[in-house]
C-alpha positions as a Markdown table, in Angstrom:
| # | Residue | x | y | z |
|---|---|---|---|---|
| 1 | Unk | 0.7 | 10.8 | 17.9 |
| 2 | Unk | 0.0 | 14.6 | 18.3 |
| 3 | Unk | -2.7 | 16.2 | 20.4 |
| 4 | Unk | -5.7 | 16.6 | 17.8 |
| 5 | Unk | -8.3 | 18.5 | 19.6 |
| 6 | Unk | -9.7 | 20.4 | 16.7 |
| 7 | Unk | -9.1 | 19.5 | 13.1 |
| 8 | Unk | -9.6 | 22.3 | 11.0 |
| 9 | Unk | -10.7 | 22.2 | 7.3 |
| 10 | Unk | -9.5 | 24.8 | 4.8 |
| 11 | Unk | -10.6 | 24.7 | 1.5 |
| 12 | Unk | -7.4 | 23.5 | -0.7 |
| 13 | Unk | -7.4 | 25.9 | -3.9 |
| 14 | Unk | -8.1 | 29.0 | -0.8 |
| 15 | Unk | -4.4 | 30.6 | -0.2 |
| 16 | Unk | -5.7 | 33.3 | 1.7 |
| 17 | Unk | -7.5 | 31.2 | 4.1 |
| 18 | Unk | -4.6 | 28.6 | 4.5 |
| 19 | Unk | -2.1 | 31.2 | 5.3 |
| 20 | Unk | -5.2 | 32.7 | 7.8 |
| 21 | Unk | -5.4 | 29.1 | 9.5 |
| 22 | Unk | -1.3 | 29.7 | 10.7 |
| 23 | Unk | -2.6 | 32.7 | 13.0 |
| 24 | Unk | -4.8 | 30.4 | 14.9 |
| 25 | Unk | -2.5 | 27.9 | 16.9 |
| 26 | Unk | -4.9 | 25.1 | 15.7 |
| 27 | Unk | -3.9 | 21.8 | 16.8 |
| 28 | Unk | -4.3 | 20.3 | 12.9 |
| 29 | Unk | -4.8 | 21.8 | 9.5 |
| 30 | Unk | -6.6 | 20.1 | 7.4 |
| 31 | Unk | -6.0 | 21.6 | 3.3 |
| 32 | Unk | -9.2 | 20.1 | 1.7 |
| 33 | Unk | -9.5 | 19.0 | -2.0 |
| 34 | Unk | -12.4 | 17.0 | -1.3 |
| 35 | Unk | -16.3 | 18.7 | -0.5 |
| 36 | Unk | -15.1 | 21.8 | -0.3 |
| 37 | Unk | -13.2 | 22.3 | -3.7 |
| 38 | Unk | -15.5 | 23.0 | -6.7 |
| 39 | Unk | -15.1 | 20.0 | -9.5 |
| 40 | Unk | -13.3 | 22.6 | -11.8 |
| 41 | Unk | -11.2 | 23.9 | -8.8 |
| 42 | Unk | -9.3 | 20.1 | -7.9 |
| 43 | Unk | -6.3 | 21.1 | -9.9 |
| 44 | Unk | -5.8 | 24.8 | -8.4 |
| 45 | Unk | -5.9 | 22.8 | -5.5 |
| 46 | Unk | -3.1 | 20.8 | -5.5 |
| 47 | Unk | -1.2 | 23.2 | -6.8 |
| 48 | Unk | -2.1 | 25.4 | -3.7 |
| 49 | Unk | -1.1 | 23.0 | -1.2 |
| 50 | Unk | 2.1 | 21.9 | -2.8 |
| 51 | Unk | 2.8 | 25.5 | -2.5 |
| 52 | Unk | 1.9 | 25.7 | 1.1 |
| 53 | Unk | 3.9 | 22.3 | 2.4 |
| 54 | Unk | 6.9 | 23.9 | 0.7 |
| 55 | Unk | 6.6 | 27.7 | 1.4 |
| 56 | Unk | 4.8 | 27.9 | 4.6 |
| 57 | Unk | 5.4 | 27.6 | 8.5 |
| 58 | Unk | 3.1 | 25.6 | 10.0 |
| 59 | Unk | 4.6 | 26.0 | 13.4 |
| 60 | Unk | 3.2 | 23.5 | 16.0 |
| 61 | Unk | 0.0 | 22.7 | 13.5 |
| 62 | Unk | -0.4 | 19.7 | 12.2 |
| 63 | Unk | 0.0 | 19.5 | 7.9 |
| 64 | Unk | -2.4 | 17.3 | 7.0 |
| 65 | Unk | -4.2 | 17.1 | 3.3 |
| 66 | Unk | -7.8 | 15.5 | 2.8 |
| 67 | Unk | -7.9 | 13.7 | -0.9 |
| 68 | Unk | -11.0 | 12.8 | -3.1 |
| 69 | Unk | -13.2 | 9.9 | -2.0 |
| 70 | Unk | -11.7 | 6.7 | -3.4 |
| 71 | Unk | -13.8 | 5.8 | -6.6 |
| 72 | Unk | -14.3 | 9.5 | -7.4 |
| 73 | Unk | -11.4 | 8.7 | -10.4 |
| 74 | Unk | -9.7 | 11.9 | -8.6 |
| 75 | Unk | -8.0 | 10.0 | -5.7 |
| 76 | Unk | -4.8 | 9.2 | -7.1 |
| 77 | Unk | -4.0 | 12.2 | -8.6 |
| 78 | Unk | -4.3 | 13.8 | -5.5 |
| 79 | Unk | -1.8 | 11.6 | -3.3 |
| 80 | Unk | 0.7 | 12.1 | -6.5 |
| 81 | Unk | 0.7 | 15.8 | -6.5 |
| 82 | Unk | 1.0 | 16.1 | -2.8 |
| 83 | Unk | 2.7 | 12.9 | -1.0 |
| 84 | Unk | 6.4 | 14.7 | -2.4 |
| 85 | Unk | 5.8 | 17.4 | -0.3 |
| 86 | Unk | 5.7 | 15.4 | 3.3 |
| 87 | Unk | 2.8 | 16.4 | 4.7 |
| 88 | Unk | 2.3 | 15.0 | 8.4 |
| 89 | Unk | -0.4 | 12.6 | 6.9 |
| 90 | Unk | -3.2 | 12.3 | 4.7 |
| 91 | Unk | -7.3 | 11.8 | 5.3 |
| 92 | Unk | -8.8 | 9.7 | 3.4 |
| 93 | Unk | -13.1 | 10.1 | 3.1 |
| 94 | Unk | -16.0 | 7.9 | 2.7 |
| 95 | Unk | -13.8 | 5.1 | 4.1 |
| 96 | Unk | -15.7 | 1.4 | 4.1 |
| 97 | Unk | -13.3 | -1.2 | 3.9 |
| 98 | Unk | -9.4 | -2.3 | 4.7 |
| 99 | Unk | -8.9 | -2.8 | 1.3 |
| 100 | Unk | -9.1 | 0.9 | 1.0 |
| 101 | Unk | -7.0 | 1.9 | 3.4 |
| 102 | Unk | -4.3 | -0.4 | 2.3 |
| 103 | Unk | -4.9 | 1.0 | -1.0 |
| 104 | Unk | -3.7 | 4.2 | -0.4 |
| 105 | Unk | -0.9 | 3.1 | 2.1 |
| 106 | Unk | 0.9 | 1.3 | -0.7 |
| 107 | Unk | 1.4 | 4.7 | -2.5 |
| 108 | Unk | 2.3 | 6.4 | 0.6 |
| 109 | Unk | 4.7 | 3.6 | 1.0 |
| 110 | Unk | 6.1 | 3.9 | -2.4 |
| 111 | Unk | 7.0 | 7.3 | -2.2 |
| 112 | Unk | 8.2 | 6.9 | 1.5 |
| 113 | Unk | 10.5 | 4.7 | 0.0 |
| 114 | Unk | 11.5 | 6.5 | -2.7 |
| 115 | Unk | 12.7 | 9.5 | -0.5 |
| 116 | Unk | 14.0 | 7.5 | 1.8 |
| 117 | Unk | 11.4 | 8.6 | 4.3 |
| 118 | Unk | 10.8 | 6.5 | 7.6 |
| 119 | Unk | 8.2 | 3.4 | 7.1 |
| 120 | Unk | 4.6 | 4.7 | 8.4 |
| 121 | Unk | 6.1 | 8.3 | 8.9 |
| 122 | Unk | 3.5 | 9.9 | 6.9 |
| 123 | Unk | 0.3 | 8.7 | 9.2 |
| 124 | Unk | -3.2 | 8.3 | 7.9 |
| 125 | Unk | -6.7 | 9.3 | 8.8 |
| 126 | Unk | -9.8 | 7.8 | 7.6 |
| 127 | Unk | -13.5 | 9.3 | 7.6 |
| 128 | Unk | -16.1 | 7.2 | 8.7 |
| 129 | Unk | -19.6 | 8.7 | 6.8 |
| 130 | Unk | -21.7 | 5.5 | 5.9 |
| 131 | Unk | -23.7 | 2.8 | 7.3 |
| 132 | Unk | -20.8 | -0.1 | 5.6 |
| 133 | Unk | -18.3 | 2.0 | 6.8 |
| 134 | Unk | -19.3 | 1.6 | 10.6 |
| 135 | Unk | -20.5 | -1.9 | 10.5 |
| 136 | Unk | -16.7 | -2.5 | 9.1 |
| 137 | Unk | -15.1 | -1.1 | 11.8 |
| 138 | Unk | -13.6 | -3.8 | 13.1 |
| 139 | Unk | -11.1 | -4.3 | 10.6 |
| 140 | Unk | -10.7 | -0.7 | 9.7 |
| 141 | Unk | -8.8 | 0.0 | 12.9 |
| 142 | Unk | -6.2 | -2.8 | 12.7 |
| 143 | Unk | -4.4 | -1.1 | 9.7 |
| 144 | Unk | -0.9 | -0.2 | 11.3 |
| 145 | Unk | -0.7 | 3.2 | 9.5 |
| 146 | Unk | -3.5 | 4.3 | 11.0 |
| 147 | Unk | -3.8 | 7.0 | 13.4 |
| 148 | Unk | -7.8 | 8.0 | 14.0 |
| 149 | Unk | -11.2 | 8.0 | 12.6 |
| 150 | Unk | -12.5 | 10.9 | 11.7 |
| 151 | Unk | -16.7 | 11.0 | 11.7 |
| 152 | Unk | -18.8 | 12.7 | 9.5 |
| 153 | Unk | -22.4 | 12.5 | 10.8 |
| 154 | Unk | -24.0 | 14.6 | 8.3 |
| 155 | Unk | -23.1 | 12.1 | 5.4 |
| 156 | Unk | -23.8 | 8.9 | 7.7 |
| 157 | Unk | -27.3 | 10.5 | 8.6 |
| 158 | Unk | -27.8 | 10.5 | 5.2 |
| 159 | Unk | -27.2 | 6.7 | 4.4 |
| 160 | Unk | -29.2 | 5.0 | 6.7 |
| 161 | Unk | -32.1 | 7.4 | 6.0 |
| 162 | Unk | -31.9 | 9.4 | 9.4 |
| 163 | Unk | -33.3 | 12.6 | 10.0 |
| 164 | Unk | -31.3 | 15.3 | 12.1 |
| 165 | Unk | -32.2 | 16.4 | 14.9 |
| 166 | Unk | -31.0 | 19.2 | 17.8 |
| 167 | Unk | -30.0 | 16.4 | 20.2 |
| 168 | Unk | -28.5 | 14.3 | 17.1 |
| 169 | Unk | -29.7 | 10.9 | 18.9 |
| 170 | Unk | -29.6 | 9.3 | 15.7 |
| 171 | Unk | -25.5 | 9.5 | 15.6 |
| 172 | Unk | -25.3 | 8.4 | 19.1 |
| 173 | Unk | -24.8 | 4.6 | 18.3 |
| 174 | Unk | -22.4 | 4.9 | 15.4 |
| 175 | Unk | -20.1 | 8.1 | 17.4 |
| 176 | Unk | -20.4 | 5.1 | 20.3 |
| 177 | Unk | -19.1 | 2.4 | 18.1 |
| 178 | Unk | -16.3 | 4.3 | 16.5 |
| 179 | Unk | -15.2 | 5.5 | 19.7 |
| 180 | Unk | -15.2 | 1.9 | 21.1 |
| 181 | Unk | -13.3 | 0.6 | 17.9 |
| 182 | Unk | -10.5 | 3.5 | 18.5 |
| 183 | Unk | -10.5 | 3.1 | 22.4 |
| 184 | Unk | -9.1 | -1.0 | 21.3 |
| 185 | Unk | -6.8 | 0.1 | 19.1 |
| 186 | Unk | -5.2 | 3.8 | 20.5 |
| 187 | Unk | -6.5 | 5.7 | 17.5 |
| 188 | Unk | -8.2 | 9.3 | 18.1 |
| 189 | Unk | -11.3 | 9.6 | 17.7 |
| 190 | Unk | -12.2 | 12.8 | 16.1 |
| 191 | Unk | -16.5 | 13.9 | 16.4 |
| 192 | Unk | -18.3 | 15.2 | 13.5 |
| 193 | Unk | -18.2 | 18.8 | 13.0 |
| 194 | Unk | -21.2 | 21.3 | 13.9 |
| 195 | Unk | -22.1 | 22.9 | 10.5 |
| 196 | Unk | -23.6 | 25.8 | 12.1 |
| 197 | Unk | -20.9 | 27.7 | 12.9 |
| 198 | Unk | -22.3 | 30.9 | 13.6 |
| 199 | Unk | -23.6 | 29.3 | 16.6 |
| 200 | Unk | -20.6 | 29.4 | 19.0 |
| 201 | Unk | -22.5 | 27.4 | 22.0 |
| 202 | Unk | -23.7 | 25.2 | 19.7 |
| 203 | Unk | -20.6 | 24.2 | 18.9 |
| 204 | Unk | -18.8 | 24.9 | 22.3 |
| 205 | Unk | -22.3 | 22.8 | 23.7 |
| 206 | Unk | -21.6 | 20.1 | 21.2 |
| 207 | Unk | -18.0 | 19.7 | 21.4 |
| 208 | Unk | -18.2 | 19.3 | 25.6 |
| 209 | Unk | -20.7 | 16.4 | 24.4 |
| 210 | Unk | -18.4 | 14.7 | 22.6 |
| 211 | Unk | -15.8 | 15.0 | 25.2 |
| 212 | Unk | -17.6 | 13.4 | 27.7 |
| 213 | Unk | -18.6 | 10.5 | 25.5 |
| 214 | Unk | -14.9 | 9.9 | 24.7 |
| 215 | Unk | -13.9 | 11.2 | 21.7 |
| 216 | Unk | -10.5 | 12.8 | 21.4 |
| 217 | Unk | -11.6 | 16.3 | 19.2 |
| 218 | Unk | -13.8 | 17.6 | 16.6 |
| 219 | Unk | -13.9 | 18.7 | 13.3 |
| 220 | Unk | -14.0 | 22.3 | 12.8 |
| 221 | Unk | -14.5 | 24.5 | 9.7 |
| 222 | Unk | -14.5 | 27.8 | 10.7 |
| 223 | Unk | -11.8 | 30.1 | 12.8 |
| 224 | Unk | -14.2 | 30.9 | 15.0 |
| 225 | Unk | -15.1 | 27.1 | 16.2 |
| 226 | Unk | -11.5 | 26.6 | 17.0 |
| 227 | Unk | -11.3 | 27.7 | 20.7 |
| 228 | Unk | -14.2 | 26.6 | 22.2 |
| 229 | Unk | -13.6 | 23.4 | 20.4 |
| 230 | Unk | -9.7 | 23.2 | 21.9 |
| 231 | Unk | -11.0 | 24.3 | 25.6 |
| 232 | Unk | -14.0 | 21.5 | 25.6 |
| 233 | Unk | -11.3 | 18.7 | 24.9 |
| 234 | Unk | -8.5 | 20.3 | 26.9 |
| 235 | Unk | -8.9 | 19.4 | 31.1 |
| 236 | Unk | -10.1 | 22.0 | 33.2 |
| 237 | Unk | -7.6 | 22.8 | 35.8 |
| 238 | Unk | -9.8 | 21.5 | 38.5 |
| 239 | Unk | -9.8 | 18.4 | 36.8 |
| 240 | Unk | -6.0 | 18.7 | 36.8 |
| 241 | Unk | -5.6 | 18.7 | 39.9 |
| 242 | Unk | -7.8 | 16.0 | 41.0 |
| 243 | Unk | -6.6 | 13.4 | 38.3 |
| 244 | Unk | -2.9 | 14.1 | 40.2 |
| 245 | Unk | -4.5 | 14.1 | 43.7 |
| 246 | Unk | -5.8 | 10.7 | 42.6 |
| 247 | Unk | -2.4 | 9.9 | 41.2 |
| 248 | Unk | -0.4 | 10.7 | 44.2 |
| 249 | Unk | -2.5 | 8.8 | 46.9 |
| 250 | Unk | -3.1 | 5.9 | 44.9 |
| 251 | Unk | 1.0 | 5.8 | 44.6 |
| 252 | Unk | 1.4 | 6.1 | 48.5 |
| 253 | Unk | -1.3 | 3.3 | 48.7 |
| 254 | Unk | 0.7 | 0.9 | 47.0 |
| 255 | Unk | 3.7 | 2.0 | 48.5 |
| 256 | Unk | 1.5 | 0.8 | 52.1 |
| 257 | Unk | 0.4 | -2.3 | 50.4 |
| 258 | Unk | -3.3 | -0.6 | 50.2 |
| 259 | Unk | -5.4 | -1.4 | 47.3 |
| 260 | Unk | -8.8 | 0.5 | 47.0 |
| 261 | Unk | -8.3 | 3.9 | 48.7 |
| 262 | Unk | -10.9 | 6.9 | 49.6 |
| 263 | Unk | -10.5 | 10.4 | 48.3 |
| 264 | Unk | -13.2 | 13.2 | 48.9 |
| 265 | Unk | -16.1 | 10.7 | 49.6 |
| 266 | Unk | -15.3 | 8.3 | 46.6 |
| 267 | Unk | -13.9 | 4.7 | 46.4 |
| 268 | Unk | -10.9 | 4.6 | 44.2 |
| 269 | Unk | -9.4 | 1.8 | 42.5 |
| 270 | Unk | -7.4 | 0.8 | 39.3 |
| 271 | Unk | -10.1 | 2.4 | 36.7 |
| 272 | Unk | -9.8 | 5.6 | 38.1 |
| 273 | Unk | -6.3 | 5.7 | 38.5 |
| 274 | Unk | -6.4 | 4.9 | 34.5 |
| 275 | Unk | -8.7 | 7.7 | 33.9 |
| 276 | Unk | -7.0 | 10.1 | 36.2 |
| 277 | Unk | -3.5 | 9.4 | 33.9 |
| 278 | Unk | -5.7 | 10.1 | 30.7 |
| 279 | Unk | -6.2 | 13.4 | 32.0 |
| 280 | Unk | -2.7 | 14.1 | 32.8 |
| 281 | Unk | -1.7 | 12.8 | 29.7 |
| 282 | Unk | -4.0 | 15.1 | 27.7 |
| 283 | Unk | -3.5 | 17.8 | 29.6 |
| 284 | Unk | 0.4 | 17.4 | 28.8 |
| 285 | Unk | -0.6 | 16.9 | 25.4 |
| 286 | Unk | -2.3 | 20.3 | 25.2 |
| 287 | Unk | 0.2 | 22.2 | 27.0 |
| 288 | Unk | 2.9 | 21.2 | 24.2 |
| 289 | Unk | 0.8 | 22.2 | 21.7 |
């Protein structure tokens, strides 16, 4: 599973700002044909991004493709016209049930199978935007080709009647339960994206939030959102360095028969020696990329 920091969205029928999204080192590209493709504009769309999964480097992003909401009646087309190309994996929106998901894994499967592609080597990503949506959680997460839960605050504010607000309290509990649902299941949990994006500390404040609540990254849909969102889910080097300090005591510990350890004035014990390996693994993670 790649390091997915910030997941940028492009819109699908937009060459110009595909091939614009290569300069950036983003962690994941995201070629829209969903919200941000005009009705009249789905076929261009497809057309564009079969033409950037075969002509264009991607480098170290991540290709992936978002399709129509299932129900739309444009949803099928889309995974046709695309899956052939391999992209890395495919978002699905507005997600609300298993059923959906396994849905559109049988066609990925299909054509998996008719290129002779590894099983489950095109990975999925679902958004979560709706009151039914969260509630289902539970059985969301269990589908096998699924990879993370992507959040979209704006449309779930909307469908349980919410108004937004600076602090966005009214997301808190359903960011909380998605995280928790991804955190049982090792799926990233990506946070809804900041739709101001002229305001770069918005977003850089936002993103840091949604870092220290747990998720994994954050949607992005603008070039300039990308750094600040990559630096607020990437370790500080301070942090670095502790998480190994952590990792290197707690190691000679147990080497002494010693359990529960100081370090700098703290207790430390088994949960921190988890969390201080989650750092070093993300920190790894972000180096590669």
């Amino acid at each position: 599973m790649c390091s997915r920091r910030a997941l940028l969205y492009m819109p699908g029928d937009d060459w110009k700002k595909i091939t614009k999204a290569l300069t950036l080192d983003v962690d994941c590209i995201c070629m829209d044909m969903e919200d941000g493709v005009a009705l009249n504009q789905k076929s261009e769309a497809r057309i564009t991004i079969a033409k950037a999964l075969l002509e264009l480097d991607f480098g170290t992003s991540e290709k992936l493709l978002r399709i129509n909401a299932i129900g739309s009646g444009l949803e099928q087309d889309d995974l046709q016209a695309i899956l052939p190309y391999c992209p890395d994996g495919i978002v699905i929106p507005k997600i609300e049930s298993l059923d959906q998901i396994q849905w559109g894994s049988e066609i990925i499967k299909s054509v998996e199978l008719a290129n002779d592609w590894p099983l489950n080597s095109i990975r999925m990503l679902v958004g979560i935007e709706t009151a039914k949506g969260v509630l289902n959680l539970k059985e969301i997460v269990t589908h096998p080709r699924l990879d993370g839960i992507l959040f979209g605050g704006e449309d779930f504010a909307t469908s349980i009647g919410a108004t937004r607000t600076d602090s966005s309290i009214e997301l808190l509990y359903a960011r909380q339960a998605i995280i928790m649902a991804c955190a049982a299941y090792g799926l990233q949990a990506i946070d809804t994206l900041t739709i101001d994006f002229k305001d770069i500390e918005r977003v850089r404040r936002e993103a840091e939030f949604g870092a220290m609540l747990g998720f994994s990254g954050k949607q992005v849909i603008h070039p300039n959102q990308v750094a600040p969102v990559q630096a607020a889910f990437t370790p500080s080097d301070k942090s670095i360095a502790y998480a190994k300090s952590v990792v290197e005591v707690f190691e000679s510990r147990q080497q002494e028969g010693r359990g529960a350890f100081e370090l700098d004035g703290k207790m430390i014990d088994m949960p921190h020696l988890k969390k201080a390996l989650r750092v070093l693994d993300r920190a790894k993670a972000a180096e590669e990329k």
